[in-house]
Residue, then its C-alpha position, 0 to 999 in steps of 0.5 A: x535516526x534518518x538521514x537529514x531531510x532534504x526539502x525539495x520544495x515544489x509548488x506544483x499543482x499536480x491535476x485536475x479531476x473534474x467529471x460528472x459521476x456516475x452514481x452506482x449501487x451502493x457509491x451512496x456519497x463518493x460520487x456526490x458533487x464534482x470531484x476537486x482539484x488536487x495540488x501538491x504544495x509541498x514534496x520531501x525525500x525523507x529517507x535515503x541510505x545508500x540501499x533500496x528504500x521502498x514499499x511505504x505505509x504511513x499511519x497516525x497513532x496516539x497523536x504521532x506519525x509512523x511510517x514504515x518501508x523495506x530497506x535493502x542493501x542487496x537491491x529489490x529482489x528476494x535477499x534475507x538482508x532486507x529489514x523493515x524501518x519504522x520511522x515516527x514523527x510528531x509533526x509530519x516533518x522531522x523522522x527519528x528512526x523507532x524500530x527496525x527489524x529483520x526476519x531469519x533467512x527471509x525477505x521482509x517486505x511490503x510493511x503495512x501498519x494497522x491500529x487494532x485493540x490499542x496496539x499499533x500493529x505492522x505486517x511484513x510479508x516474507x519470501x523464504x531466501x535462505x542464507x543468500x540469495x536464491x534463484x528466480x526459479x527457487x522462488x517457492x510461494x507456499x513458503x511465504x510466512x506473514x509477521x508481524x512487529x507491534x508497540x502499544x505506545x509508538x516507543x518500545x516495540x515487540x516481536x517480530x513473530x510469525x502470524x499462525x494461519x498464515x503459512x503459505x500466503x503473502x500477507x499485504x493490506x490491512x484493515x479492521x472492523x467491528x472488532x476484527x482485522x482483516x488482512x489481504x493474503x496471496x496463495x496458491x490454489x490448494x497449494x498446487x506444487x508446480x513451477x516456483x514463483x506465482x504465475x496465475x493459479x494464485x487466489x487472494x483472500x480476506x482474512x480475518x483475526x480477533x487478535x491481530x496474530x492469528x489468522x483464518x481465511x474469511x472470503x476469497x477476493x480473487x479466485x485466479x490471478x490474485x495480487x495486491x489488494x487494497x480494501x475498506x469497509x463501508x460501515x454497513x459491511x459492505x466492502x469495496x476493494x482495488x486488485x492489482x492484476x495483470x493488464x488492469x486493476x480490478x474494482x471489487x465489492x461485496x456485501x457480508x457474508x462476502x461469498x458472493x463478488x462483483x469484479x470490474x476491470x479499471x482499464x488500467x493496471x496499478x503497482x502495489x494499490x492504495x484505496x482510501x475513503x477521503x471525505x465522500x470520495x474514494x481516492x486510489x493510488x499506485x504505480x501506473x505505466x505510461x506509454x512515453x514515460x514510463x512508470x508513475x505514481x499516479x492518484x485517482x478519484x474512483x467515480x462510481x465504476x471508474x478511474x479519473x485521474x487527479x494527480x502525477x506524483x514527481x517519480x520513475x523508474x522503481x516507485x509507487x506503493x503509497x501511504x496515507x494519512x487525512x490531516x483534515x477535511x482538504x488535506x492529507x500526507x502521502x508517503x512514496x517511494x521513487x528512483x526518479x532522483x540520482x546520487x552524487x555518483x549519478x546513480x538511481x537512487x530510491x528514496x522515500x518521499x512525503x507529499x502534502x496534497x491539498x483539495x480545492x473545488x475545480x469548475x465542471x466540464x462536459x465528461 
């Protein structure tokens, strides 16, 4: 079970976004219009335990809400003590907990859920950590290991078990289409054995299953810096991508047989990127680093090659990775993790959090 919800109400009206588009290739109906306004009309702390709650997802299956995060009582590094949580709720409100699970010596993390073939699956990366902690430098990225955990009805669950072809990668985001998944999954080039950790010679890839188990590599999103992608489909194959890399995120599209990429830089870089189609737009999401403030989760409107900024989620320190889910044509919850808040002891605490967040028409202003 959850810990009891603590409603930290808060009208806020968190941005306006108002710009006129630009129209771009294929940005067909996400930059038709002026972009709206978006407010926050309600905000929640939903789970907190006493560890290190973080890396949401949320999705809707049959009819139910389940969200999902990595809780740590050894903190956000590397530990094998951290587990997956999903949670489930009827109505967006009141959580029970339905299934946690944890890896053998690793570190499950950055949980992402996908509805594929009936099933409601979710996708753990793994770091190798050994029965303690390791060392920074014993990092070991060709020892990542992709699981997966799934439900056909929300209540009694499977698994985890290891997702073949995925040796080696650190498997993020997903997605299906056409009957197919497709996952974002993080290497090192050829495998290269060198220095531990990541660095720069790692690619991130597109893979592709029939199954939602195994897994082959379909195209190469990034060739050097690969990180985090979120990424969609338009219904004509066409896929439309936000990477985090070092300095500033990445905009990537591609058309099928996706050998060929255009890769834009954003301007500004976003932690653990959500990229949604909300109506006709595109809404991004991630952890963005202010000058005076900070780190923020920060909402954006992608208007055809860039960002405009739409919202600023209460939130410090150790926080972003969002999730989402559309209640309507205006309306949407959006799961968070922060550690803006303190304890009773006066200590950071990370938390998840929910967000209500609300569109309505903004007048226009010169660009």
């Amino acid at each position: 079970m959850t810990r009891a919800c603590l409603p930290l109400i808060v009208s806020l009206v968190m941005g306006l976004l108002v710009s006129q588009p630009a129209a771009v290739g294929a940005e067909r109906a996400n930059n038709a219009g002026f972009a709206p306004r978006l407010t926050v009309t309600n905000l929640t702390r939903v789970f907190h335990n006493g560890e290190h709650n973080a890396f949401t997802d949320l999705i809707r299956f049959r009819d139910r809400f389940y969200l999902a995060f990595r809780s740590c009582p050894d903190g956000h590094s590397v530990h094998s003590t951290a587990s997956i949580i999903v949670l489930s709720s009827a109505n967006g409100r009141e959580w029970q907990q339905v299934h946690r699970f944890s890896v053998k010596n690793r570190d499950t993390r950055d949980p992402h859920f996908l509805v594929f073939k009936d099933r409601l699956f979710v996708y753990t990366g793994t770091w190798y950590a050994g029965p303690t902690a390791p060392a920074a430098t014993d990092l070991d990225l060709n020892l990542h290991l992709g699981y997966a955990a799934w439900s056909e009805d929300g209540v009694k669950w499977n698994g985890p078990v290891m997702l073949e072809g995925t040796f080696g990668h650190y498997v993020w985001r997903a997605t299906s289409f056409r009957g197919k998944a497709y996952l974002c999954g993080r290497r090192k080039i050829e495998f290269a054995v060198g220095p531990k950790g990541e660095g720069r010679e790692v690619e991130s890839l597109m893979l592709e299953s029939d199954d939602g188990l195994t897994w082959r590599k379909r195209a190469v999103f990034q060739e050097i810096d690969g990180d985090e992608t979120a990424f969609v489909f338009e219904p004509d194959g066409t896929v439309v991508g936000v990477g985090r890399r070092p300095g500033t995120a990445q905009l990537l599209r591609s058309s099928p047989p996706y050998d060929k990429w255009t890769r834009l830089d954003l301007g500004c870089s976003i932690g653990g990127p959500l990229l949604v189609r909300w109506g006709d737009r595109y809404l991004v999401g991630g952890r963005h680093t202010t000058r005076d403030r900070g780190p923020k989760t920060v909402f954006w409107w992608l208007v055809g090659d860039r960002l405009e900024q739409c919202a600023e989620l209460p939130s410090g320190g150790d926080n972003s990775y969002p999730g989402f889910v559309e209640l309507g044509q205006n309306s949407a919850l959006i799961s968070y993790y922060s550690s803006h808040e303190l304890d009773s002891a006066g200590r950071p605490m990370t938390a998840i959090y929910l967000a209500n967040i609300h569109l309505s028409p903004g007048p226009p202003v010169a660009p």
